[in-house]
C-alpha positions as CSV (number, residue, x, y, z in Angstrom):
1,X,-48.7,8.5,10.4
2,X,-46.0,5.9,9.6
3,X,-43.3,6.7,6.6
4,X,-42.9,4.1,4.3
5,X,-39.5,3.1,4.1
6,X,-38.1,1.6,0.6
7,X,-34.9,0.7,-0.1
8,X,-31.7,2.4,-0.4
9,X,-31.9,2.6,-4.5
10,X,-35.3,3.8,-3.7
11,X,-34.8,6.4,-1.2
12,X,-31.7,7.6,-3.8
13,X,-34.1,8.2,-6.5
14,X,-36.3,9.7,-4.6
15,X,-33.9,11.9,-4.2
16,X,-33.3,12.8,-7.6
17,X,-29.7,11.4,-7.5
18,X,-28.6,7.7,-9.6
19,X,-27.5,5.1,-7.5
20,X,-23.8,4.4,-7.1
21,X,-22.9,1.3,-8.5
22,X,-20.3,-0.9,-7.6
23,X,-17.5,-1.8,-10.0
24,X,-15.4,-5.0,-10.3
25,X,-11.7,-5.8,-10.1
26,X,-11.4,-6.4,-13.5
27,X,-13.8,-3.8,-14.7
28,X,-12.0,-0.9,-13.0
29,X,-8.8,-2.5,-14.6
30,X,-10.4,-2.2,-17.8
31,X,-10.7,1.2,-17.3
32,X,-7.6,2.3,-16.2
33,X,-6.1,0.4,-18.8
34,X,-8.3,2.2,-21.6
35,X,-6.9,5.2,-19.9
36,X,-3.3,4.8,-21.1
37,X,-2.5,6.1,-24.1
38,X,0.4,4.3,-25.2
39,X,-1.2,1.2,-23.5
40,X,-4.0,1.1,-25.8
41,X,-1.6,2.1,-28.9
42,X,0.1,-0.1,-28.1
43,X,-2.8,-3.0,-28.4
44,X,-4.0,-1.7,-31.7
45,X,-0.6,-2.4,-33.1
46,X,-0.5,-5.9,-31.5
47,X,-3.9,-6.2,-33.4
48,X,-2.1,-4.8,-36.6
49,X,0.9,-7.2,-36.7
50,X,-1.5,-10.1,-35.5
51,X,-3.6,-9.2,-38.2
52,X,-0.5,-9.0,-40.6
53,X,1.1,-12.3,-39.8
54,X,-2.3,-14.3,-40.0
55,X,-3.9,-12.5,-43.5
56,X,-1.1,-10.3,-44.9
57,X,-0.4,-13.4,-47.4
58,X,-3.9,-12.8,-49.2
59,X,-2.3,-9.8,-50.7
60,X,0.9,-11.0,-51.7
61,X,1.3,-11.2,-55.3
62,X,4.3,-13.6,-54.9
63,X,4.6,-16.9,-52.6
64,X,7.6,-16.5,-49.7
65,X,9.4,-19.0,-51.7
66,X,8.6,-17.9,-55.3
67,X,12.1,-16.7,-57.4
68,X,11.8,-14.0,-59.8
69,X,14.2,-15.0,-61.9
70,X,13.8,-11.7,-63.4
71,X,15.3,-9.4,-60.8
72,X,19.1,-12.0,-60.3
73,X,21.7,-10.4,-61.1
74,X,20.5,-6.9,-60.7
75,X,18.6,-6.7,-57.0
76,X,21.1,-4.3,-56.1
77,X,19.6,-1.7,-58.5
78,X,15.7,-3.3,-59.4
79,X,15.0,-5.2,-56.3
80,X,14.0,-2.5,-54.1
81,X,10.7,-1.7,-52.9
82,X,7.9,-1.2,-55.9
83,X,4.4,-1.6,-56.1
84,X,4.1,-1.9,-60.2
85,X,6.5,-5.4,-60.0
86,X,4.5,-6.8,-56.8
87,X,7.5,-6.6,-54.4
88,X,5.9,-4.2,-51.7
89,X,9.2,-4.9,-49.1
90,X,11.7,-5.3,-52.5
91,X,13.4,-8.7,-52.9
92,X,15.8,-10.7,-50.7
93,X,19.5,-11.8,-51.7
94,X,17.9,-14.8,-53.6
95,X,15.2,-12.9,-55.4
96,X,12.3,-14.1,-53.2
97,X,9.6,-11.3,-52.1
98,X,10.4,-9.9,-49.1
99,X,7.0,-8.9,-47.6
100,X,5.9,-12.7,-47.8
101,X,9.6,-13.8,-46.2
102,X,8.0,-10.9,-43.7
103,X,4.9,-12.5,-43.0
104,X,6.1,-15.8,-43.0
105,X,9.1,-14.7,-40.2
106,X,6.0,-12.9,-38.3
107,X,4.1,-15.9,-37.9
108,X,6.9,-17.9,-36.8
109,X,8.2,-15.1,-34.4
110,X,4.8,-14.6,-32.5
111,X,4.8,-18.4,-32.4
112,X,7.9,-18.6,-30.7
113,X,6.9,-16.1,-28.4
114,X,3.4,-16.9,-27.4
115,X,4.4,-20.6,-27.2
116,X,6.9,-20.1,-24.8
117,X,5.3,-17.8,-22.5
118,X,2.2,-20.1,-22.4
119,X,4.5,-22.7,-21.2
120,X,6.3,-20.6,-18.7
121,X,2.4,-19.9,-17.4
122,X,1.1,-23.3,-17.2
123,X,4.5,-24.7,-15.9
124,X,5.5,-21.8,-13.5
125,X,2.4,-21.4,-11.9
126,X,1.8,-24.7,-10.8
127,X,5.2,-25.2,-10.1
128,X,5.3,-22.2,-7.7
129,X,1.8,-22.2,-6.6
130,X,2.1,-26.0,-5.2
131,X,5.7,-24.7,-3.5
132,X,4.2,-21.5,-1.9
133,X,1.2,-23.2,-0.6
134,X,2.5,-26.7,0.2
135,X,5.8,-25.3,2.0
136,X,8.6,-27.3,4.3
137,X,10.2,-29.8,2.4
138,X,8.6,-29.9,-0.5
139,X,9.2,-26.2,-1.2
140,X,12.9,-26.6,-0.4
141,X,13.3,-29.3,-3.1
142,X,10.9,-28.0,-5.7
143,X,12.6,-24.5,-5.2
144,X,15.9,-26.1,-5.4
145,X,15.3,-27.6,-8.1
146,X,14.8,-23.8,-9.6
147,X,17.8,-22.8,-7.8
148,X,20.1,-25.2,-9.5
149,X,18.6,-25.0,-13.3
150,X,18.8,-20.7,-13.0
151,X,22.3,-21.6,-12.6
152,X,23.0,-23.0,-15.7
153,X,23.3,-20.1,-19.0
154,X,20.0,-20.4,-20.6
155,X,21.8,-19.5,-23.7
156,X,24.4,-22.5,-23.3
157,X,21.4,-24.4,-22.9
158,X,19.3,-23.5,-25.7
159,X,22.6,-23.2,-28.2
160,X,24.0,-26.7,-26.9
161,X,20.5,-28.5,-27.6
162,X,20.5,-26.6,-31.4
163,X,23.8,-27.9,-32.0
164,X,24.0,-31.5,-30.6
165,X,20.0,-32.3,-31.7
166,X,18.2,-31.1,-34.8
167,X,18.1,-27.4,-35.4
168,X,14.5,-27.7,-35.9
169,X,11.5,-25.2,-34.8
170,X,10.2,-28.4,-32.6
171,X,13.6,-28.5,-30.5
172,X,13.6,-24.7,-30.5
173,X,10.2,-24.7,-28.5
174,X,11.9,-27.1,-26.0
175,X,15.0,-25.6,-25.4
176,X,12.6,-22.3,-24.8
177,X,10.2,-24.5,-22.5
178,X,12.9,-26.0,-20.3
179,X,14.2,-22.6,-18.8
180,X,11.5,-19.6,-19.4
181,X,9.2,-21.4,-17.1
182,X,11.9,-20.6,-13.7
183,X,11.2,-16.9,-13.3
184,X,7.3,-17.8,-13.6
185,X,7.9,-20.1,-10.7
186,X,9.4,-17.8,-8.0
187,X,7.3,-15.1,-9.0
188,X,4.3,-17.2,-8.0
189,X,5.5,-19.1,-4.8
190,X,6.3,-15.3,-3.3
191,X,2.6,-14.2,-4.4
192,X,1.3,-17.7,-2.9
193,X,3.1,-17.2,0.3
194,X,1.1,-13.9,1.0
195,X,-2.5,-15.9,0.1
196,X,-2.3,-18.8,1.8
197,X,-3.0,-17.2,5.1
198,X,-5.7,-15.2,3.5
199,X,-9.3,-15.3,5.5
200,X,-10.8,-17.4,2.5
201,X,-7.9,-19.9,2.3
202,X,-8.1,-20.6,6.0
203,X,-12.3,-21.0,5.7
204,X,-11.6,-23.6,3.0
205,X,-9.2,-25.4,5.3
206,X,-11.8,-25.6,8.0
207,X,-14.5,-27.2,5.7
208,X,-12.5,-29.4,4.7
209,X,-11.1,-28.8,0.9
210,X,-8.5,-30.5,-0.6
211,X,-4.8,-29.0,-1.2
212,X,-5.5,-29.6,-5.1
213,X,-8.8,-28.0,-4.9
214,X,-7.7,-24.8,-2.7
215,X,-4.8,-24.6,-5.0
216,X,-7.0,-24.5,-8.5
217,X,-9.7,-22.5,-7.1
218,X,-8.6,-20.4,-4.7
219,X,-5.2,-20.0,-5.1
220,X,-4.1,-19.6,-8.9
221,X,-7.5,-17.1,-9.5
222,X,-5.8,-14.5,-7.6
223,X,-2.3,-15.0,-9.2
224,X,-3.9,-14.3,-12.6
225,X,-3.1,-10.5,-12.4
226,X,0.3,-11.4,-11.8
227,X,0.6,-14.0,-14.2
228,X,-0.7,-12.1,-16.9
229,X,1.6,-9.1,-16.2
230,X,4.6,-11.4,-16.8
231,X,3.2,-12.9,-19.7
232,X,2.7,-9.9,-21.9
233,X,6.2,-8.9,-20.5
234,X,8.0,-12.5,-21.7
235,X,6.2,-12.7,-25.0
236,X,8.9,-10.2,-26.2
237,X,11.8,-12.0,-24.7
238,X,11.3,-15.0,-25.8
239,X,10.9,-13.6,-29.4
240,X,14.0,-11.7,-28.7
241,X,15.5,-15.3,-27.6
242,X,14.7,-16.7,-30.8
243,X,15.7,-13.8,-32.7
244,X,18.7,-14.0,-31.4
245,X,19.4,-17.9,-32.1
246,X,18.0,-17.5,-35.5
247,X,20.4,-14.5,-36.0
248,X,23.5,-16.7,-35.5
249,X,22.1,-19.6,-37.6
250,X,20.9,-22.1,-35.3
251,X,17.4,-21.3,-35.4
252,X,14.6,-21.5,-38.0
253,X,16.0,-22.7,-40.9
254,X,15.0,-22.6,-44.7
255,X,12.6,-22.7,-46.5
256,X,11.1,-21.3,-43.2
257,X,12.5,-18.4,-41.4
258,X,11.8,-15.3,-38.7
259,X,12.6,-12.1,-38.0
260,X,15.9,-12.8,-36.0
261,X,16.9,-14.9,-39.5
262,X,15.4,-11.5,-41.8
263,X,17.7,-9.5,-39.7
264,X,20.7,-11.5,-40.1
265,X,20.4,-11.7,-43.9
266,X,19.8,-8.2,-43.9
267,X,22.3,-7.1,-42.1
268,X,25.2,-9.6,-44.4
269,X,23.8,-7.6,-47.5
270,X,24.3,-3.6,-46.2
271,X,27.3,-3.5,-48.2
272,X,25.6,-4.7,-51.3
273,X,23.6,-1.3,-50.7
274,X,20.1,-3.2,-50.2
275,X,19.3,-1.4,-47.1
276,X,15.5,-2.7,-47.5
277,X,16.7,-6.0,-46.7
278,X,17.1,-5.1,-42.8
279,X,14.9,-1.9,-42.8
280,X,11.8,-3.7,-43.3
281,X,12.2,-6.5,-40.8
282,X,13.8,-5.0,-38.2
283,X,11.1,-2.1,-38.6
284,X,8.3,-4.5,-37.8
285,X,10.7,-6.2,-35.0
286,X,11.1,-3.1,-33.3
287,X,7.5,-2.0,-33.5
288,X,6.3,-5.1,-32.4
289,X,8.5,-5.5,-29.0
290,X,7.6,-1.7,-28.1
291,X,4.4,-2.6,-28.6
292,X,3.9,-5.6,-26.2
293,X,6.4,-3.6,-24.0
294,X,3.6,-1.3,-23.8
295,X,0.7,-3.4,-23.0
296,X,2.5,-5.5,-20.6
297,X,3.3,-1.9,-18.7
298,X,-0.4,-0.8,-19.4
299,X,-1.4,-4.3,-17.3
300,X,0.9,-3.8,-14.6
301,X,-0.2,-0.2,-13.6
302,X,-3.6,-1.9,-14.4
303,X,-3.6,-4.3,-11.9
304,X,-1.4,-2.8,-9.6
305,X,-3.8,-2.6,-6.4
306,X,-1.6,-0.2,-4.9
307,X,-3.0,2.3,-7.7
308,X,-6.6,1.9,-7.6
């Protein structure tokens, strides 16, 4: 008599065990990122603020540049937080609702933020992809190049360009997207040195793809762990950046403003005993930052393959 032989799924339920199934890269970093606790806290109150800055407005009961006449002259002693009047954050030093001058600042803040880290990504991963894989001369010069602008103060930079051009959220975003995108660049030529003598990179060579091609398909795919490590983790700095500028009055200006700005007015009233003024925005500053903080740690250990 001759057995039957199935397949391995079958034998295994035959059995009575379940078949072992395989998991990806990315779901296995799913789950090990579902796993940290102050990870995935840390996501719900990206969510939160998101979710503030883009809808908070609808329940406003005053515009972010709506006066209440009302409340000048005495904001020391009536301007403070209250729900009966509409002012849920209390009023500014110009009688304008504070929780709307919040949500306004948030929206420009994350801006800020997710603008300049998604040109750092697109601009520092090409740049050090093409370097890394392309080598000899061209990498000296391109990484020169990097060399030689990392020398200059990205904070003489960014300041210089406020002051000599308009001090204007446009030339904000370029100051921020003519030095964030350096770091990005190194970090991806060293990852893009260890690939490119990979086993798949060399049997695309031998059929006979294209250096663009191998680059887009083969090459920047398996940076995006990387890249999206350091982009979580430069979201906050680049709002801290801008925080910073707008602190010292050369970034956002009115009618507009951010959190840096909130802050700085905030902190010019303490002595007028209005400590809402800088409790509120720096509250949702600080909250914010830990948070991405968190997730961009929650990523790394992730899709760290040393870990799994």
């Amino acid at each position: 008599m001759v057995a039957q032989l199935g397949t391995a799924e079958d034998n295994v339920e035959a059995a009575g065990m379940e078949p072992v199934r395989g998991r990806s890269l990315w779901s296995d970093a799913r789950q090990r990122f579902f796993a940290n606790k102050a990870a995935t806290g840390g996501l719900v109150v990206l969510v939160l603020v998101v979710l503030f800055a883009l809808f908070g407005q609808t329940v406003a009961q005053w515009s972010n540049e709506e006066i209440d006449w009302s409340l000048l002259g005495n904001i020391p002693q009536a301007g403070g937080p209250s729900i009966a009047n509409g002012h849920y954050f209390g009023v500014d030093e110009t009688g304008r609702d504070l929780y709307a001058r919040v949500v306004q600042g948030s929206r420009i803040s994350l801006m800020v933020g997710i603008v300049g880290a998604l040109i750092s990504v697109v601009v520092g991963t090409l740049w050090g992809a093409v370097a890394g894989y392309v080598g000899g001369k061209t990498d000296t010069v391109m990484m020169r190049i990097v060399d030689l602008m990392m020398s200059i103060p990205y904070m003489f930079v960014l300041i210089l360009l406020l002051v000599v051009f308009e001090r204007s959220l446009v030339m904000l975003f370029i100051g921020i997207g003519l030095i964030s995108w350096l770091d990005m660049a190194r970090i991806v030529r060293g990852q893009t040195l260890s690939l490119k003598n990979k086993e798949f990179v060399e049997a695309a060579i031998a059929t006979g793809v294209r250096t663009p091609t191998i680059i887009f398909r083969h090459i920047v795919p398996n940076l995006l762990g990387v890249v999206i490590v350091y982009a979580t983790l430069l979201v906050p700095s680049m709002i801290i950046f801008e925080s910073f500028i707008s602190f010292l009055g050369l970034g956002v200006q009115e009618p507009s403003t951010s959190w840096g700005a909130l802050i700085n007015m905030g902190a010019s009233n303490l002595r007028n005993e209005t400590p809402w003024m800088l409790g509120f925005p720096l509250a949702v500053f600080v909250i914010s930052l830990f948070a991405f903080f968190f997730v961009g740690d929650g990523l790394r250990d992730a899709l760290d393959p040393k870990d799994r």
